[in-house]
N, C-alpha and C positions, 0 to 999 in steps of 0.2 A: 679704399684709397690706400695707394701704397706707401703713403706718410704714417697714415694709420700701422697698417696690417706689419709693415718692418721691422716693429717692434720685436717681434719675434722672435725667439734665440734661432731658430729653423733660419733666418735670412741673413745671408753674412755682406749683401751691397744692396744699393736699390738702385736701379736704370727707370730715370721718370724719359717716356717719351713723348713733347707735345704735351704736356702734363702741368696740372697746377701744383705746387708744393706749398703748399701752408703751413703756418708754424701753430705750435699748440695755441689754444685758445682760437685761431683765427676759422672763417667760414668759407669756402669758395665763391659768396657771394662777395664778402668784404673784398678780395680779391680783384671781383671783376667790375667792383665799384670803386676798384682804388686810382682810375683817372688813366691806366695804361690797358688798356681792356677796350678790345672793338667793340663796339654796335652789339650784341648781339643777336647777330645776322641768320635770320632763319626758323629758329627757333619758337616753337607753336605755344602759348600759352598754356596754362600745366592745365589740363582735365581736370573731370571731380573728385580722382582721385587721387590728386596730386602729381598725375604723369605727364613730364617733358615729354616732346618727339619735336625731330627737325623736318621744317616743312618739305615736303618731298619735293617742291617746286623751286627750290634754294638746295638743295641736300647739294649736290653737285658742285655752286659756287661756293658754299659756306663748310664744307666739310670734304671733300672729296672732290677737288678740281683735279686733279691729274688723273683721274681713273677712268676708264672709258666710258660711254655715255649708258648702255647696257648695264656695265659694272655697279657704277655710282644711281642707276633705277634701282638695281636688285638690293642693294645696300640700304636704301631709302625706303624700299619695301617691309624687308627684313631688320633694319634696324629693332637696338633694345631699346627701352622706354627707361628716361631718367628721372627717377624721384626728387622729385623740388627740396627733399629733406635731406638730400646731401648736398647741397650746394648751402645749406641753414643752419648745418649741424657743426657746431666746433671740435677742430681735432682736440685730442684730449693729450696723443703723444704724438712726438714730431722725431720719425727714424731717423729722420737724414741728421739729426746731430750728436747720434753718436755711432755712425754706420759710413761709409765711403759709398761715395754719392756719384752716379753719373746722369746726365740728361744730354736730348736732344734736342733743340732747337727747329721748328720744322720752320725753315724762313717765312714762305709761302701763307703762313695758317691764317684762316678766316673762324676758328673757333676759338683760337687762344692769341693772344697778341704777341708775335716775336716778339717784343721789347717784353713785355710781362713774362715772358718764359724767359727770356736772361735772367732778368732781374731776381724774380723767384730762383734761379738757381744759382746765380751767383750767391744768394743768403745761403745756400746750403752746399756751399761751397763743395757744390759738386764739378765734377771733371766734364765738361761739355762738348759738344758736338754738333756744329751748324750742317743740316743738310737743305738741300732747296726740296720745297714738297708743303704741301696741304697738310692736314691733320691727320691725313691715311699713309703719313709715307712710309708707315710703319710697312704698307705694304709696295709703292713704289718703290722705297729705297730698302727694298727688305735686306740685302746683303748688305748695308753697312748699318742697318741698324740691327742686324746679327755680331756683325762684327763690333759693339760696343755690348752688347750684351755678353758674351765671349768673354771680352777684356775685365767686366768685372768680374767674371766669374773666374777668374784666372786668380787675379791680384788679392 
């Protein structure tokens, strides 16, 4: 997590895109239990060994609506498997409070709730960016979410 990993003297900003940001102590669950957090729409029950996957039947509405229907199968295919131990796990350090902070807002998202993604980054009083897009607009909206990755890299 990049709240986590920020700490780092190697990292001089953090661009959360679409992104949860928890402050120390907190979990991603707490987060997505904290009352601004959709449905969690899709999303398969963890396996025996503890591994999330989105349902490939949903993967499309719940994560990748704007991507073409080809795109968002192959993505649903290929998708990585999310361990239920990071959404349980408390951060320990929180970057974004003493590091310059930008986020994106993906208005659209069905995996993280635009209002929970302000909200979380307004605490961290990061510089934002509202683009319309799903969870992937990392890859619809690649050129401006190049161009805020850019700008921290600059500043």
């Amino acid at each position: 997590m990049i709240s986590q990993a920020g700490v780092s003297d190697k990292v001089a900003a953090l661009v959360y895109v679409a992104a949860f940001v928890p402050d120390q102590g907190e979990t991603v669950i707490s987060l997505i239990q904290s009352g601004r957090q959709l449905p969690v729409n899709g999303i398969l029950p963890p396996d025996e060994k503890g591994i999330l996957y989105f349902d490939k039947s949903k993967f499309s509405e719940c994560f990748a609506a704007e991507q073409s229907p080809d795109k968002a199968a192959f993505m649903a295919d290929s998708q990585q498997p999310i361990a239920v131990k990071s959404f349980l796990t408390p951060l320990t350090q929180a970057a974004w409070k003493s590091k310059p902070s930008y986020a994106i807002v993906a208005t659209e998202d069905k995996s993280i709730h635009p209002d929970l993604e302000r909200t979380m980054y307004k605490r961290a009083n990061a510089k934002v960016t509202e683009l319309k897009g799903s969870h992937t607009l990392y890859m619809s909206q690649a050129k401006a979410v190049t161009e805020v990755i850019e700008k921290a890299a600059k500043e």
